[in-house]
N, C-alpha and C positions, 0 to 999 in steps of 0.2 A: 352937501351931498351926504347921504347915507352911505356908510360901509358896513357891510354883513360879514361879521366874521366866517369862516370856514368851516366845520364841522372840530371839535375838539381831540384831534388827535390819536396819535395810534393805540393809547392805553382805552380811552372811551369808545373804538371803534371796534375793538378787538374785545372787552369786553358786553359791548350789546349784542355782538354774534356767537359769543359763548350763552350769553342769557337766550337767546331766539333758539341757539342747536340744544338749552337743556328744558325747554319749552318744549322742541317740538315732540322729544327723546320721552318726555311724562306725559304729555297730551296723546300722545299716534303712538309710538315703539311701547311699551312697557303695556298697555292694555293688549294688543295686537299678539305680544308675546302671550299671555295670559290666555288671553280665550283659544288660543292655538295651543296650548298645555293641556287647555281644559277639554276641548276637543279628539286628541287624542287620550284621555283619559277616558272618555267616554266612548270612544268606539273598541280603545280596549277591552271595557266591561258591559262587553254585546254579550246576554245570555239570552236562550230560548223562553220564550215566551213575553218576552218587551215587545210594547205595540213604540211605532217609530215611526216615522215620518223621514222620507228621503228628500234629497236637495231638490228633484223635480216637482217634489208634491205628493209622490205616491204613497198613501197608509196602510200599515202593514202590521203582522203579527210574525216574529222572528221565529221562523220554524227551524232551521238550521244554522252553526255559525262555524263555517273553512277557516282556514288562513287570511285569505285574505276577500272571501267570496261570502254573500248572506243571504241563506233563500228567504223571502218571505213570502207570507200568504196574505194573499190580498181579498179574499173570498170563496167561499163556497168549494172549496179545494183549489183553487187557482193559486200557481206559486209561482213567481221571478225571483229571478237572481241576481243578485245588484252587487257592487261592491262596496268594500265596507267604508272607502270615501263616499261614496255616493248618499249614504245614510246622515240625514242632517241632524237630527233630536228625538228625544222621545218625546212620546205624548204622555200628560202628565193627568191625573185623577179629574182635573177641571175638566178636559176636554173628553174622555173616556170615564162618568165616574164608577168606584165599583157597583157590581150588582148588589142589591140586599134580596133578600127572601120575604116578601112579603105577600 
C-alpha cells in the first residue's frame, strides 16, 4: 500500500501564505494604490480650458472649476455641471489634435 505523507508542516504552510498575501499585496494593492494617487492628482490640476472626458462618456471643454463642482461645455454654448469625481481623463492631442493654420 501507498502512504501519502501529509502536507509539510507548519513552517511550509505558514510560509506559502506569507508568499500568496505578498503576491497578492504587488499584483492587486500597490498598482490600485497608485492610479488612485494619480487620479487624485489629476483632478486636482483641473484648469479652464482642458478638453475631458467624464466617467459616463460625456466630452467636454472645462469652462469653470468650484471646489468641488466643473462646468463644462459640451457645445455650441451648452454647459453641465458635473462633479469633479465624475470627470474620468483628459483627452490627449491623438484624439483632439492641435489646430495648424494652414
Amino acid at each position: 500500500m501507498l502512504y501519502l505523507q501529509a502536507g509539510g508542516g507548519l513552517f511550509t504552510n505558514g510560509f506559502f501564505m506569507i508568499a500568496m498575501l505578498a503576491v497578492l499585496v504587488f499584483t492587486m494593492i500597490l498598482p490600485q494604490r497608485r492610479r488612485s494617487k494619480q487620479q487624485k492628482e489629476f483632478m486636482s490640476g483641473l484648469t479652464k480650458g482642458q478638453r475631458v472626458v467624464t466617467a459616463s462618456g460625456i466630452l467636454g471643454l472645462i469652462d469653470k472649476v468650484d471646489e468641488q463642482v466643473v462646468t463644462l461645455n459640451v457645445g455650441n454654448k451648452t454647459y453641465i455641471q458635473v462633479t469633479k469625481n465624475a470627470i474620468s481623463k483628459e483627452l490627449t492631442d491623438a484624439i483632439y489634435p492641435a489646430k495648424t493654420d494652414a
